[in-house]
KEFIVO-739807 format. One record per residue (C-alpha): residue number from 1; residue in three letters; x, y, z. Coordinates in Angstrom, 2 decimals. Example, Ala and Ser with C-alpha at 12.3 -4.5 7.8 and 13.67 -1.06 7.14 Angstrom:
REM KEFIVO-739807
1 ALA 12.30 -4.50 7.80 $
2 SER 13.67 -1.06 7.14 $
***
This chain:
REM KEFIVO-739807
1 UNK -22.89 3.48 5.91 $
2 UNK -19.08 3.24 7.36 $
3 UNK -18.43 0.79 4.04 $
4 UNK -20.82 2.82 1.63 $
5 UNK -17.99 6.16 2.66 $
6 UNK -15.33 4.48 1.62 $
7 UNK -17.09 4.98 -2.16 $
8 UNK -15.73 8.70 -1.78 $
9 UNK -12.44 7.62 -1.55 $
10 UNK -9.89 7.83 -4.62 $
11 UNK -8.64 3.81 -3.63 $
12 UNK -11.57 2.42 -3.12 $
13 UNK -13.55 3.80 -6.38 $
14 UNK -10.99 4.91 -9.29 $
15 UNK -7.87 2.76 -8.98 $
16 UNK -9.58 -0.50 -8.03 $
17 UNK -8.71 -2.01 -11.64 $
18 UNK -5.42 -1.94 -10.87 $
19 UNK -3.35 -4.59 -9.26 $
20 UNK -0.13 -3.86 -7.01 $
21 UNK 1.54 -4.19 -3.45 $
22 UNK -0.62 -1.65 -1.94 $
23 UNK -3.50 -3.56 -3.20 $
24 UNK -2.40 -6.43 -1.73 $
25 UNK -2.08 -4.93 1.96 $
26 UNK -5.75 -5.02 2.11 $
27 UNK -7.29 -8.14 3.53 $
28 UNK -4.15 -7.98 5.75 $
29 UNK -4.99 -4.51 6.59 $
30 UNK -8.53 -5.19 7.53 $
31 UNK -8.14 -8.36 9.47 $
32 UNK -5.19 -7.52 11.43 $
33 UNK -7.14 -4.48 12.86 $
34 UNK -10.10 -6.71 13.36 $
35 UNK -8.30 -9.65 14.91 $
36 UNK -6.18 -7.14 17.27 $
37 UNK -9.59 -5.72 18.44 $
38 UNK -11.17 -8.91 19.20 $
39 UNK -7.85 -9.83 21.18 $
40 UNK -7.83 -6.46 23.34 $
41 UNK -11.28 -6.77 23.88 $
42 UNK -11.68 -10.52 24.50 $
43 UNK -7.79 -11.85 25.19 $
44 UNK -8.57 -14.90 23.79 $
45 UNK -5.45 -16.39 22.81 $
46 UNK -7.11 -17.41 19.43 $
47 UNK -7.72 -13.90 18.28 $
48 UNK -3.91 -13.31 19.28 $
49 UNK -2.46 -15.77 16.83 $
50 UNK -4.67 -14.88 13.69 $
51 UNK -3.76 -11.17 14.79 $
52 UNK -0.07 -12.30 14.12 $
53 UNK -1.14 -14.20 11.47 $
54 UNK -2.22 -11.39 9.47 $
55 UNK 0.52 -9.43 10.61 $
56 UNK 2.72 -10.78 9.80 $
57 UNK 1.28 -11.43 6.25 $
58 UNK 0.70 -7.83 5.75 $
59 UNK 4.15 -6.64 6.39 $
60 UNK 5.32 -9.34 3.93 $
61 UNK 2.98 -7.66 1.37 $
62 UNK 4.57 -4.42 2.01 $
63 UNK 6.75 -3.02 4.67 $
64 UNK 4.86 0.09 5.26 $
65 UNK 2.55 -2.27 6.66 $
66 UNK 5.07 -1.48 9.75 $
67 UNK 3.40 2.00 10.56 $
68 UNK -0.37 0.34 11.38 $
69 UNK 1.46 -2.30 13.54 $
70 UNK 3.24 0.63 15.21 $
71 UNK -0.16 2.31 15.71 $
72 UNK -1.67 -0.51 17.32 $
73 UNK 1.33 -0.43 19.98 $
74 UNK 0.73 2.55 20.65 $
75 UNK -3.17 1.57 21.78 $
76 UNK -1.52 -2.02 22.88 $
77 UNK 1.14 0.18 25.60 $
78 UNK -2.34 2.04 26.61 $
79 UNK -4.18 -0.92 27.76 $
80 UNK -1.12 -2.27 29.28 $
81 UNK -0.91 0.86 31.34 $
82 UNK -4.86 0.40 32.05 $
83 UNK -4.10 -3.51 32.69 $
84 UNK -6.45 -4.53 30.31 $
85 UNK -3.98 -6.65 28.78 $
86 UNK -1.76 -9.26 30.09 $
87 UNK 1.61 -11.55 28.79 $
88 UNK -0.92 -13.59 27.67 $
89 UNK -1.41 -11.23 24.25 $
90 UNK 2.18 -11.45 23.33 $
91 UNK 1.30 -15.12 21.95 $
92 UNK 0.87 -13.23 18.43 $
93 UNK 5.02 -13.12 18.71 $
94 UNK 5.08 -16.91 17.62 $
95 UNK 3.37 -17.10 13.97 $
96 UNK 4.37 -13.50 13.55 $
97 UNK 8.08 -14.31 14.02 $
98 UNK 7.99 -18.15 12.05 $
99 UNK 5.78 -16.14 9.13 $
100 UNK 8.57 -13.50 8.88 $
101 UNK 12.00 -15.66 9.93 $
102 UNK 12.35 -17.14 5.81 $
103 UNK 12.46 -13.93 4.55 $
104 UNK 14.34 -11.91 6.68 $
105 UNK 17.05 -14.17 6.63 $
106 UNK 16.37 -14.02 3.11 $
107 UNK 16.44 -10.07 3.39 $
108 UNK 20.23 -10.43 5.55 $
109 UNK 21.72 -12.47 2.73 $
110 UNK 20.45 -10.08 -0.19 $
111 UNK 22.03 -7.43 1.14 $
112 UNK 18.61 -5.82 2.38 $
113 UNK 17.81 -5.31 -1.47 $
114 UNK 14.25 -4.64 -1.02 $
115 UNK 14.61 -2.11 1.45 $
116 UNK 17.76 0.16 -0.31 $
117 UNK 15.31 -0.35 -3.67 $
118 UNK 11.89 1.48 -1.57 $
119 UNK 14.51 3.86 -0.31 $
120 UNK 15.09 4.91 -3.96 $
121 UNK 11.70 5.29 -4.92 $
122 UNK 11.34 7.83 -2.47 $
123 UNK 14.63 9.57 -3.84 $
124 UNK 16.25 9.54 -0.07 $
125 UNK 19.75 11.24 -1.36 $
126 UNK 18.65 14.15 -3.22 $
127 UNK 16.93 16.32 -0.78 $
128 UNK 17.39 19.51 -0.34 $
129 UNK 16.42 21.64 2.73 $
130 UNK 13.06 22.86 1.39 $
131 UNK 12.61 19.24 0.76 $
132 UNK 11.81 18.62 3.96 $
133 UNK 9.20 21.44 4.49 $
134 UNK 7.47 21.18 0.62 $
135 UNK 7.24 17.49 0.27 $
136 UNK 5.05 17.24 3.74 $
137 UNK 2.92 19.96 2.73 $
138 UNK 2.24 18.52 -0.85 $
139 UNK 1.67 15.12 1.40 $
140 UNK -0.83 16.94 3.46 $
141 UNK -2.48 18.50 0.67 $
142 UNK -2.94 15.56 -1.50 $
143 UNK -4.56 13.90 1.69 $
144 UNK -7.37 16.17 2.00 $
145 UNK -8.02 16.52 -1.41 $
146 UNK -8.40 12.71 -1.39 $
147 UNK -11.03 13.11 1.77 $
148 UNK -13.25 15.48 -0.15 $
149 UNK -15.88 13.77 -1.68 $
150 UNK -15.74 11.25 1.46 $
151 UNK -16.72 14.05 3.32 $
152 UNK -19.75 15.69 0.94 $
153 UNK -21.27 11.97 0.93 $
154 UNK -20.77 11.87 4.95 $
155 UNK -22.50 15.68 5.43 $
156 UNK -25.66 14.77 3.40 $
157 UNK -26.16 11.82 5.90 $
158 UNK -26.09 14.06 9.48 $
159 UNK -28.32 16.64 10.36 $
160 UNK -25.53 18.83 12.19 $
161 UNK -22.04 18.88 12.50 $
162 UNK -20.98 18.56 16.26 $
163 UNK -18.15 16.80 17.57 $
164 UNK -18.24 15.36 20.79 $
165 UNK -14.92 13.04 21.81 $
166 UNK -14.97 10.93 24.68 $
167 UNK -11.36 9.88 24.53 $
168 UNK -12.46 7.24 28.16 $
169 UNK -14.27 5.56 25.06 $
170 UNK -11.97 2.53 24.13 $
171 UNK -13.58 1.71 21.07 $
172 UNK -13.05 5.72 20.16 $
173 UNK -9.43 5.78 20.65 $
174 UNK -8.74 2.42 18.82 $
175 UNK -10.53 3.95 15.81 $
176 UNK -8.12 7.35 16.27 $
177 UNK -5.09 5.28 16.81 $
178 UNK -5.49 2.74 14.22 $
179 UNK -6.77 5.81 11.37 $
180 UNK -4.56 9.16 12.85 $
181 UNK -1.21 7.65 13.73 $
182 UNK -0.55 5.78 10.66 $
183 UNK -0.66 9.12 8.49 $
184 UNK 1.24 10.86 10.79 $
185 UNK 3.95 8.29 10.71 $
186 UNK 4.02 9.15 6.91 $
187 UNK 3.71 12.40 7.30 $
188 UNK 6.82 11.94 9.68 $
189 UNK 8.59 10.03 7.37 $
190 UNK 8.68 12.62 4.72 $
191 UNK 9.41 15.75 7.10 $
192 UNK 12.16 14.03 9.01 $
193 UNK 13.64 12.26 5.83 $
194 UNK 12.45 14.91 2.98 $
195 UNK 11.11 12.09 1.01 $
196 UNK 8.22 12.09 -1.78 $
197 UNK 5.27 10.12 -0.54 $
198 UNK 3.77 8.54 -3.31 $
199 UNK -0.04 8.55 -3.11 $
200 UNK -0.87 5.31 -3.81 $
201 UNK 0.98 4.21 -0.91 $
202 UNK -1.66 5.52 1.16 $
203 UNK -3.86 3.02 -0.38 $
204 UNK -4.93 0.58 2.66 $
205 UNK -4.65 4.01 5.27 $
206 UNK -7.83 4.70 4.89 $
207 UNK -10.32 1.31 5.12 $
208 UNK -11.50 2.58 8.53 $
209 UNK -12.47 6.23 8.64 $
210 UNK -16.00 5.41 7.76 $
211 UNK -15.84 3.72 10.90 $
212 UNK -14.50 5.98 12.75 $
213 UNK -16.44 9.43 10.66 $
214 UNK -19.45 7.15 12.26 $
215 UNK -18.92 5.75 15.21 $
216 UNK -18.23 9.52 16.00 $
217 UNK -21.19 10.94 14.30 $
218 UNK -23.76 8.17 15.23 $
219 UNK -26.06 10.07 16.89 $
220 UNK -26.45 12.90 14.30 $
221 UNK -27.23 11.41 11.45 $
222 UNK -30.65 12.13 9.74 $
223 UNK -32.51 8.92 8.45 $
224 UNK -34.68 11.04 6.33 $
225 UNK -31.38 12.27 4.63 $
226 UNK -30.66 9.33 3.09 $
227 UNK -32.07 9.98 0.15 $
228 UNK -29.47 12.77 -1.02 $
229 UNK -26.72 10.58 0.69 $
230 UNK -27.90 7.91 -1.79 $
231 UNK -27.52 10.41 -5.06 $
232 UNK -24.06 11.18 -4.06 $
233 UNK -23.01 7.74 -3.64 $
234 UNK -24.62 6.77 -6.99 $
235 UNK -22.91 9.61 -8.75 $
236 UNK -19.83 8.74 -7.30 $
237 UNK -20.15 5.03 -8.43 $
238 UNK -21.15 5.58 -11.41 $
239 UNK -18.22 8.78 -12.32 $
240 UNK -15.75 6.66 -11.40 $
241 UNK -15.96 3.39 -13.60 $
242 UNK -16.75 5.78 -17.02 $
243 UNK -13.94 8.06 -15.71 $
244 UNK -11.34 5.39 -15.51 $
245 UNK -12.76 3.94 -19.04 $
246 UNK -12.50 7.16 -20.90 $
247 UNK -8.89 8.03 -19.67 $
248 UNK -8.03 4.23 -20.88 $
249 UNK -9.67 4.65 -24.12 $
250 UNK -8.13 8.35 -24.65 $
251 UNK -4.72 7.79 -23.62 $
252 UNK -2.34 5.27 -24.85 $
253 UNK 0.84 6.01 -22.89 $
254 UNK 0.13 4.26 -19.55 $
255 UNK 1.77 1.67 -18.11 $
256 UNK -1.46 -0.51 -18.92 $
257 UNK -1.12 -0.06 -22.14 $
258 UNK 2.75 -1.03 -21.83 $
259 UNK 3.42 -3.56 -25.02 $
260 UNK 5.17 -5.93 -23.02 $
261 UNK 4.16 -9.21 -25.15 $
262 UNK 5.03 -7.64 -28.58 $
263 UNK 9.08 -6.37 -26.91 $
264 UNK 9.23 -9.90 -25.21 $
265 UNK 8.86 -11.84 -29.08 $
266 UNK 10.94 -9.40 -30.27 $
267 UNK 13.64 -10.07 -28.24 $
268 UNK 13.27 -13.74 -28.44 $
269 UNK 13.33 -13.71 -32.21 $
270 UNK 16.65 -11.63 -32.18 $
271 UNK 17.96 -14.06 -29.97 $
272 UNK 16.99 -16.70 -31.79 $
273 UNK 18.40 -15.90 -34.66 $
274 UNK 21.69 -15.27 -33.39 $
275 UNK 22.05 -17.93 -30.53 $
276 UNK 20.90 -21.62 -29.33 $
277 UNK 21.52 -21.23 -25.22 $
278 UNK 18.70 -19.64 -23.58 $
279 UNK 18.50 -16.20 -22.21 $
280 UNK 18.61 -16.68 -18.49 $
281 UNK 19.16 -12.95 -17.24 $
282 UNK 17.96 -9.45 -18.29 $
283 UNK 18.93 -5.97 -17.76 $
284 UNK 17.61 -2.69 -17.38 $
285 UNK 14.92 -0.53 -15.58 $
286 UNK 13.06 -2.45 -13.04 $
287 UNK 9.83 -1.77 -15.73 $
288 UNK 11.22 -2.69 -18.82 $
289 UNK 13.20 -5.51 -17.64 $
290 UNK 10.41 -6.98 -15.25 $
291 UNK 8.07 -6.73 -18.08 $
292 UNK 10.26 -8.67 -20.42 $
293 UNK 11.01 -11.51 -17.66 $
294 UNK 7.62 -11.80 -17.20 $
295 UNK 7.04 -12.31 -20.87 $
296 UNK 9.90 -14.48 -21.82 $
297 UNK 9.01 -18.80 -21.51 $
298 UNK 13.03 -18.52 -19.67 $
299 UNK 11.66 -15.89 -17.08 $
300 UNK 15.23 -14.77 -17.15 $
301 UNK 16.75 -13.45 -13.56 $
302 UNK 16.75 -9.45 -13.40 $
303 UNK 20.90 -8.70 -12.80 $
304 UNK 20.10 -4.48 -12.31 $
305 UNK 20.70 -1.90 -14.77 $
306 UNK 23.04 -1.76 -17.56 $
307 UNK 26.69 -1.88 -16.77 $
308 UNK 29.17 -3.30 -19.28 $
309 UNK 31.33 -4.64 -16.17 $
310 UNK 28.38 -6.98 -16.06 $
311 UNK 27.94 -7.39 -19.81 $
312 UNK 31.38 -8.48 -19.89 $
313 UNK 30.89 -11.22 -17.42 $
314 UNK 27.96 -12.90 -19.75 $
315 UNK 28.83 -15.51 -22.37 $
316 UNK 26.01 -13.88 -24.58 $
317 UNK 24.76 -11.10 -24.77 $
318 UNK 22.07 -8.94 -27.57 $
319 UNK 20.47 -5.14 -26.44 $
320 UNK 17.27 -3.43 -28.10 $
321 UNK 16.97 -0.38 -27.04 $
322 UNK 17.33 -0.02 -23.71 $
323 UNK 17.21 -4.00 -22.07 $
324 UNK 20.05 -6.21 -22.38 $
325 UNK 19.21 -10.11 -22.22 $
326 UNK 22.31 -12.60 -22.30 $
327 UNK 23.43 -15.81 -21.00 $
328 UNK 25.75 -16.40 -18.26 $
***
């Protein structure tokens, strides 16, 4: 039932055709909560090193990745206070630190590219006051609106609604920690810094509140209400997919429907026709210009957005529109 919830959630139903970074967090997501259980509970030190295995991995997929590992110190600094925990745990140090060492000495030399470009998409240097009270609130709103049909499916499953919290219960508060903290981190993050979160950053945030909605509600729910839990989740599955198709079919302006073959042998012919040397850089929008590297047999370097102090610099050089491709 824990897994069959997560069919009322907008990630996990709608925008599963798509393919991105938050996407990608998953397995990491999953397993490094798994593994880090298995190593509080058991302190075996194999459980350890796949826990900084996957890790590791995950904050390479994205750094936000950062605010579960956070959350799990927080339960990891409780068990040390409870000495259920001992040096031996810190083993996950070693193939977290070799997995991450290449790139952030990669990061140092780059001049910490990756993390000034996710500053940007956030818009960190054009906040206002209100930002910083608006933004959160539109955060916090767009979170529960994502939870609602989670929780319709969940209420036709339970016979009453009563919360009882045992918060002696291990298990309990590792399902808190690892689900609460996160999304008050980013809730955090956008008070303190005024910053838009973007919602489908939130994708991997939310893999284990069916656990959690269950493991809490175990004892309430209603076997013979399964039935009606069933319908919803049908519904649900079934909305989704033809929901998704019709907004594909209907509109032609998303970024799936992005003509990125058709620009890519246009620009190629231009070239063509004007020079010999290939085009081994691009410019422009980190769309446009990723697109066309991606289409191009070169796969051209991306040098940033247009500047004609760059330009300058290239022995080549054609623009359509707005990408520039040249040779340096």
């Amino acid at each position: 039932m824990s897994v069959l919830l997560l069919e009322g959630i907008y990630f996990y139903n709608f925008t599963t055709p798509e393919f991105n970074v938050n996407v990608c967090q998953l397995p990491f997501w999953t397993l490094s909560v798994l593994y880090g259980w298995k190593g509080f509970k058991n302190n075996k030190t194999i459980d350890w090193l796949l826990f900084g295995l996957f890790a590791a991995l995950g904050v390479l997929s994205k750094y936000l990745f950062i605010y579960l590992l956070i959350a799990m110190d927080v339960f990891f600094f409780y068990m040390i206070a409870k000495k259920k925990v001992n040096l031996k745990s810190l083993i996950f140090f070693i193939p977290f630190l070799l997995i991450l060492l290449p790139h952030l000495i990669w990061l140092t030399e780059n001049d910490y590219i990756t993390i000034t470009y996710g500053l940007h998409r956030t818009g960190t240097g054009d906040q206002s006051f209100l930002d910083h009270l608006i933004l959160p609130v539109i955060f916090l709103g767009k979170q529960i609106g994502i939870l609602i049909p989670f929780f319709i499916m969940f209420l036709f499953a339970i016979s009453k609604f009563k919360i009882k919290i045992n918060f002696k219960d291990q298990k309990l508060l590792f399902l808190l920690i690892i689900n609460i903290v996160p999304i008050l981190l980013m809730f955090a993050t956008s008070m303190i810094m005024g910053v838009k979160i973007r919602t489908m950053w939130m994708t991997p945030f939310y893999l284990f509140f069916g656990v959690l909605v269950i493991y809490i509600f175990q004892s309430q729910i209603n076997l013979n209400k399964l039935k009606n839990f069933t319908s919803v989740l049908v519904i649900l599955f079934l909305f989704s997919p033809f929901a998704y198709a019709y907004i594909s079919i209907t509109e032609t302006d998303k970024r799936t429907d992005y003509p990125g073959k058709e620009i890519a042998q246009k620009v190629q012919s231009k070239w063509n026709n004007n020079f010999e040397d290939p085009i081994n850089v691009v410019f422009g929008n980190e769309w446009n210009a990723g697109n066309l590297s991606y289409h191009l047999n070169a796969r051209p370097v991306w040098g940033g957005f247009i500047e004609h102090n760059k330009l300058d610099k290239l022995n080549k050089y054609i623009c359509i529109d707005d990408i520039c491709v040249g040779n340096k």
